[in-house]
C-alpha positions as CSV (number, residue, x, y, z in Angstrom):
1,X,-160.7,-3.7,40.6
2,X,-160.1,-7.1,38.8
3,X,-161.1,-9.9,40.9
4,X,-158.4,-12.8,41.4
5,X,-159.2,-16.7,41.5
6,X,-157.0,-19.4,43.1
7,X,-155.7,-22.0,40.6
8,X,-157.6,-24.6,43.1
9,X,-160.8,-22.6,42.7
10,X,-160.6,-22.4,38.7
11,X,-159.7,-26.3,38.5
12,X,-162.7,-26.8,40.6
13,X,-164.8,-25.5,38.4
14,X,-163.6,-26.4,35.0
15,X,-164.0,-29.8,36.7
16,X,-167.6,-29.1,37.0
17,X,-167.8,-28.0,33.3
18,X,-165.9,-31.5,31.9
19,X,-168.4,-33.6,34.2
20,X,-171.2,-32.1,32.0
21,X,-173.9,-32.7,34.3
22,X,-174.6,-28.4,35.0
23,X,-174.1,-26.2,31.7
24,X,-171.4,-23.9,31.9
25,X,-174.0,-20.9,32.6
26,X,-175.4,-22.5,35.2
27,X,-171.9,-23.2,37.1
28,X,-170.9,-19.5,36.2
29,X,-173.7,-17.9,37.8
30,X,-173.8,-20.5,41.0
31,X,-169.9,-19.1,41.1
32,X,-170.5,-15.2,40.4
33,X,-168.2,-15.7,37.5
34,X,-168.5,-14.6,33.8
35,X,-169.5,-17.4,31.5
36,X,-166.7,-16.2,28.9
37,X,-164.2,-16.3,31.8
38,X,-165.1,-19.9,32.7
39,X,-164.7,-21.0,28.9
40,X,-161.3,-19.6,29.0
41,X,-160.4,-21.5,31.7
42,X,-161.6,-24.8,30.3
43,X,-159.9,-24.1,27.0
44,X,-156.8,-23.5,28.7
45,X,-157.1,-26.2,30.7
46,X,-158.0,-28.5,27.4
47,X,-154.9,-27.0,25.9
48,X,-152.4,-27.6,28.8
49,X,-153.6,-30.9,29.6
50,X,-150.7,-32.9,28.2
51,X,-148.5,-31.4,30.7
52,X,-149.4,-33.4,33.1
53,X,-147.7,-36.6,31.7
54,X,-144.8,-35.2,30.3
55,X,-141.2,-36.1,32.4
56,X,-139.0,-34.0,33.5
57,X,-136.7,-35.6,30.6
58,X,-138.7,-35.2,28.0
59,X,-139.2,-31.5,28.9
60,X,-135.3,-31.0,29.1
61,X,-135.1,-32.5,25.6
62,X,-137.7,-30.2,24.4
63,X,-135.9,-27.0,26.0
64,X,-132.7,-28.7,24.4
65,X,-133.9,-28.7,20.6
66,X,-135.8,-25.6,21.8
67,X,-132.2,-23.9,22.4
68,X,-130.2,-25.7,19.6
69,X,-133.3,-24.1,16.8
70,X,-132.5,-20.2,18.4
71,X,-128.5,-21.2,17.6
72,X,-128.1,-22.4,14.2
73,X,-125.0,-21.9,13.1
74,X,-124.3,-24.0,16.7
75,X,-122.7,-27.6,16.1
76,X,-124.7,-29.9,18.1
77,X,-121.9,-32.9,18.8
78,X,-120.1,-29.5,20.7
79,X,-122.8,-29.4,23.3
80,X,-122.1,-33.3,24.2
81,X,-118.6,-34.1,23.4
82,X,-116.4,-34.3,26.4
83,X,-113.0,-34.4,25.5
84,X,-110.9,-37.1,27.4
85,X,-107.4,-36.4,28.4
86,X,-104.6,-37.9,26.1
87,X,-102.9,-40.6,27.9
88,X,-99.1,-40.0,28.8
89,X,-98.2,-42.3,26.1
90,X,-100.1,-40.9,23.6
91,X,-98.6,-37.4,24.6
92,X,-95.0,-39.1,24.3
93,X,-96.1,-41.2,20.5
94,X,-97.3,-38.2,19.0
95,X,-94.2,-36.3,19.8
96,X,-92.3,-38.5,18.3
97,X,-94.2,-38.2,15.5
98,X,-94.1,-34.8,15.5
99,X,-90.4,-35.1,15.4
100,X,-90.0,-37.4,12.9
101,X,-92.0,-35.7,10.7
102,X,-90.3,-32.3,10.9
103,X,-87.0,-33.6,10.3
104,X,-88.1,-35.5,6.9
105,X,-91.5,-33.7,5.7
């Protein structure tokens, strides 16, 4: 059976391992853990680090082009555009337009 390791737990000791004052076998063995196990964790944690100090709006922006690059035949102005309604005089202009326009092409 596969043992199981809280996040709080694993943090703790990759801590241990950045300090650099134990080596990593020595922290492993104190922790009944497998040395390769431990590195994994530190390289993950290494590799994840920059999470922490992203936003929330930089991620969304990320997800965004992240989306938009899986579409791309997708217009991009057609995810932001929102149309505004035409005024009532605009509506009444353009049919006269429309009018004039028919009668004498």
């Amino acid at each position: 059976m596969r043992k199981t390791y809280s996040p709080e737990f694993k943090a703790k000791l990759v801590m241990e391992v950045f300090k650099g004052e134990r080596l990593l076998n020595e922290i492993a063995s104190e922790n009944n853990v497998h040395p390769n196990m431990l590195i994994r964790w530190k390289t993950e944690a290494a590799n994840n680090l920059h999470v922490l100090f992203e936003n929330e709006n930089a991620k969304m922006r990320k997800q965004a082009k992240q989306y938009e690059a899986q579409m791309p035949g997708l217009n991009r102005t057609s995810l932001y555009y929102k149309p505004h309604p035409s005024s009532e005089w605009d509506l009444q202009l353009n049919r006269l337009i429309d009018i004039t326009y028919t009668k004498h092409p």
